[in-house]
C-alpha positions in Angstrom: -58.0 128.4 -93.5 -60.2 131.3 -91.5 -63.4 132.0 -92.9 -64.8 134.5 -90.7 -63.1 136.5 -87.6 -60.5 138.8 -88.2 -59.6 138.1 -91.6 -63.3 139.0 -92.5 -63.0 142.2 -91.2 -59.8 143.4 -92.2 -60.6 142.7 -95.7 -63.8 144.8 -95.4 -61.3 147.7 -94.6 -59.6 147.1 -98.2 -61.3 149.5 -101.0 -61.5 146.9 -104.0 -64.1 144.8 -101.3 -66.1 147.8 -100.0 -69.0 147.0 -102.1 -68.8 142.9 -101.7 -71.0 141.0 -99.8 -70.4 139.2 -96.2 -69.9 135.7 -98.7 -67.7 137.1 -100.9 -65.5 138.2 -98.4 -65.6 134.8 -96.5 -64.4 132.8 -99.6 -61.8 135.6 -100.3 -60.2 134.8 -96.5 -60.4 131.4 -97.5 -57.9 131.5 -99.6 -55.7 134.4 -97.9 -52.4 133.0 -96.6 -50.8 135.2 -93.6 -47.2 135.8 -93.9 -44.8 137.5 -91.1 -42.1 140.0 -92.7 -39.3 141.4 -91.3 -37.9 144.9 -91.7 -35.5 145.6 -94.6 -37.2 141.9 -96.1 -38.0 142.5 -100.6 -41.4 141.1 -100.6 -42.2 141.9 -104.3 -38.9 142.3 -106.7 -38.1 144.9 -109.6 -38.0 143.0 -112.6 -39.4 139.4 -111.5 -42.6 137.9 -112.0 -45.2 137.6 -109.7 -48.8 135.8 -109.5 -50.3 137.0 -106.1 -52.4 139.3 -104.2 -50.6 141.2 -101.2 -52.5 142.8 -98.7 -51.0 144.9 -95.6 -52.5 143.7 -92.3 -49.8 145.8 -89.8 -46.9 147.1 -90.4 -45.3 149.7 -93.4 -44.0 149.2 -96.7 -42.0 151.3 -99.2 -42.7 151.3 -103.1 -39.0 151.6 -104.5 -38.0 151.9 -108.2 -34.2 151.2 -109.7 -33.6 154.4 -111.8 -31.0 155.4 -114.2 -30.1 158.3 -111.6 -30.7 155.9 -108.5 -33.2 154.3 -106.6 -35.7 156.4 -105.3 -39.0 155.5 -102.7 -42.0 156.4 -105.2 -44.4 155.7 -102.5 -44.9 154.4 -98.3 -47.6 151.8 -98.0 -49.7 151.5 -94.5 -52.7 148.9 -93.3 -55.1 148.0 -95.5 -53.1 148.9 -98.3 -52.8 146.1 -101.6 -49.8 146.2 -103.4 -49.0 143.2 -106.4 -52.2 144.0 -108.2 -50.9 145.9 -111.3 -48.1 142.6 -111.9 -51.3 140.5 -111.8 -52.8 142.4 -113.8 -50.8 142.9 -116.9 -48.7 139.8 -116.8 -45.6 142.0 -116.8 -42.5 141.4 -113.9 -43.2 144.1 -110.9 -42.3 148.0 -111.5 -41.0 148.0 -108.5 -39.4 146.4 -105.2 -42.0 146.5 -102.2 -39.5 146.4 -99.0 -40.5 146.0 -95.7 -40.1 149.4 -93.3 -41.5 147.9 -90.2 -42.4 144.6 -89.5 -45.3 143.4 -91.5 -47.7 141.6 -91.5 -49.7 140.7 -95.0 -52.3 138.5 -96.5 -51.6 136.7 -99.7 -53.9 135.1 -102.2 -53.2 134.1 -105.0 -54.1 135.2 -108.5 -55.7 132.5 -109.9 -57.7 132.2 -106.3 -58.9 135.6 -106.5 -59.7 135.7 -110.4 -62.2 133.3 -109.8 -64.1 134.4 -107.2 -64.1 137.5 -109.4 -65.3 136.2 -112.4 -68.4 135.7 -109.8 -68.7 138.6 -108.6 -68.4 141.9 -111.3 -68.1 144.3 -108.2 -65.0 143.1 -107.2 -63.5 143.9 -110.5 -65.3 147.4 -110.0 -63.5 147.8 -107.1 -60.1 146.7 -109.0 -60.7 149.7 -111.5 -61.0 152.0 -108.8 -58.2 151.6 -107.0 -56.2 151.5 -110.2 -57.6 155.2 -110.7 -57.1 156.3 -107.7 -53.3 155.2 -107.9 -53.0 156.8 -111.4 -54.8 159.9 -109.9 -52.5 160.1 -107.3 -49.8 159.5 -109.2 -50.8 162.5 -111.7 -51.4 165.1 -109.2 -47.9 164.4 -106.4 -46.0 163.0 -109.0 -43.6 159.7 -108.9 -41.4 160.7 -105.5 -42.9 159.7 -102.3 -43.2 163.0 -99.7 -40.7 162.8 -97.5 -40.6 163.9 -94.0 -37.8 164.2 -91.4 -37.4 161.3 -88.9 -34.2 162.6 -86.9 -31.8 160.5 -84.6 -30.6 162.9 -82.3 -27.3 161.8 -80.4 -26.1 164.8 -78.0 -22.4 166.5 -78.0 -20.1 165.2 -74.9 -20.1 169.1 -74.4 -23.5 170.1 -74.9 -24.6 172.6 -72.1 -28.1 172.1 -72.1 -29.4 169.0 -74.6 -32.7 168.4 -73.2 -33.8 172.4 -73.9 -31.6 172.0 -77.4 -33.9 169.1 -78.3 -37.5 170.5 -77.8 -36.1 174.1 -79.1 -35.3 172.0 -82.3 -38.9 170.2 -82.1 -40.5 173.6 -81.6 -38.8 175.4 -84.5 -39.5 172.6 -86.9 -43.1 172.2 -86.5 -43.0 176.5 -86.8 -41.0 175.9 -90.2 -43.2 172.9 -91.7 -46.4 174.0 -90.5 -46.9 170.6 -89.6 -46.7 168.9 -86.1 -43.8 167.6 -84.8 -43.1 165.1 -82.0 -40.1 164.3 -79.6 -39.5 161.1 -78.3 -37.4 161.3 -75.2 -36.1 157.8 -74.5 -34.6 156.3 -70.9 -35.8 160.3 -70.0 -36.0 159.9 -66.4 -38.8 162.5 -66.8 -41.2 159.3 -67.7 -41.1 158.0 -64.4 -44.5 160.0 -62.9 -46.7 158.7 -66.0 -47.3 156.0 -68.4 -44.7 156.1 -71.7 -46.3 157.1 -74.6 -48.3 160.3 -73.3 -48.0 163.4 -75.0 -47.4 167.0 -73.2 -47.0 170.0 -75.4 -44.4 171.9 -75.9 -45.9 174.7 -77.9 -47.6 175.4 -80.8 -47.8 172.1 -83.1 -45.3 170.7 -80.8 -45.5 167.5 -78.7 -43.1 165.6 -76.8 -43.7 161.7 -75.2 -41.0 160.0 -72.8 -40.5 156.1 -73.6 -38.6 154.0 -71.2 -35.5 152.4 -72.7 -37.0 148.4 -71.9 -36.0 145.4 -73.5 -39.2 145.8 -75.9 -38.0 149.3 -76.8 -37.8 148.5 -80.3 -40.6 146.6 -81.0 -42.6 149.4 -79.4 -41.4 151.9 -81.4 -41.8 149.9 -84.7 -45.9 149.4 -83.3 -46.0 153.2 -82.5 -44.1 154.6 -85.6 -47.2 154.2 -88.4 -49.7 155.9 -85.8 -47.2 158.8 -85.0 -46.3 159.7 -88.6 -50.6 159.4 -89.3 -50.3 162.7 -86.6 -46.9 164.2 -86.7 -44.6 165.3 -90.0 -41.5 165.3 -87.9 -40.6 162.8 -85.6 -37.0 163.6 -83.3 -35.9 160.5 -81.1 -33.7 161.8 -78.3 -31.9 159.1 -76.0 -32.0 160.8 -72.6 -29.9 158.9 -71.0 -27.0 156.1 -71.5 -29.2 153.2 -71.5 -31.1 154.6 -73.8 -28.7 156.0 -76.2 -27.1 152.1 -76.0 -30.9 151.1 -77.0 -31.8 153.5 -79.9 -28.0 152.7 -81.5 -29.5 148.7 -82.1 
């Protein structure tokens, strides 16, 4: 088991630990298991029980609830984020499934693990309260339904006159409409070819557009990029330039 290194200082990152001490948080990565999850993986189940700590190292996560009128994504998880800690709690089966939007990593320790370093240590159970406040705060003042912004696949018409212009008009008039930036992500653009994928060159107000090269990797380098884009942008437009990277995106 690590006891100092990165483990260390990712949990410093993690709000129920920003007031521990340097050897609190090497006996909590003591016990901290790393687990690799794929996308569309259930990590935590709706309805079962569960005795552990989860704590998202990379990656994203969506909160989703069965309702009577459907299911329904209550909330999108990013790094450091803990998630588990209100089953633990209570004793009572999960609220909710926790399923995996990009490949994740996570830390997991267990319940009884952490409970006793706790019972050590009163400001970790400070920190526990807080978080829980902040997540009913939250919860108060957006309501139950995760915000939702667009991520668009856009596959041209065989007949389209001019697709590359149609594609940053639509980037240009959705950042104008949300008041929000907006991104377009050319792929296999041949446009990419005099600088490094992944700059940005606007477009116009609020609007942005990047040229990605449609490689082998493409997909694991969009699933790196994605958290870090939709930190920026509210609208995100993937446009496959070209054949091989229309033959890409489809995967």
């Amino acid at each position: 088991m690590e006891t100092t290194g990165p483990t260390v200082e990712f949990l410093k990152k993690i709000p129920i630990f920003e007031r521990s001490s340097l050897e609190i948080l090497e006996q909590i990565a003591g016990h901290c298991e790393e687990k690799h999850f794929k996308q569309g993986d259930l990590i935590l189940q709706q309805g079962r029980n569960n005795d552990a700590y989860y704590m998202l190292r990379s990656g994203r996560v969506a909160v989703r609830v069965e309702r009577l009128t459907g299911r329904e994504t209550v909330e999108t998880l990013d790094p450091p984020s803990i998630f588990g800690e209100l089953s633990c709690i209570t004793g009572e089966p999960c609220s909710a499934d926790i399923e995996v939007i990009y490949d994740s990593d996570v830390l997991v320790i267990e319940k009884e693990a952490l409970t006793e370093v706790g019972r050590k240590h009163p400001d970790m159970l400070s920190g526990m309260v807080r978080l829980l406040a902040r997540r009913l705060h939250t919860t108060v003042v957006r309501g139950t339904r995760a915000p939702e912004f667009p991520v668009v696949l856009l596959r041209e018409h065989p007949h389209w006159e001019a697709p590359a212009s149609f594609s940053e008009g639509l980037t240009e008039s959705l950042a104008q409409q949300i008041g929000k930036q907006a991104l377009l992500v050319r792929i296999g653009s041949d446009q990419g070819s005099d600088h490094d994928s992944g700059d940005l060159q606007e477009l116009g107000p609020g609007a942005f557009v990047t040229n990605w090269r449609a490689g082998d990797r493409l997909r694991d380098e969009l699933v790196e990029q994605l958290p870090r884009w939709q930190e920026r942008f509210k609208a995100l437009i993937f446009y496959p330039a070209s054949p091989d990277g229309l033959a890409v995106a489809a995967r």
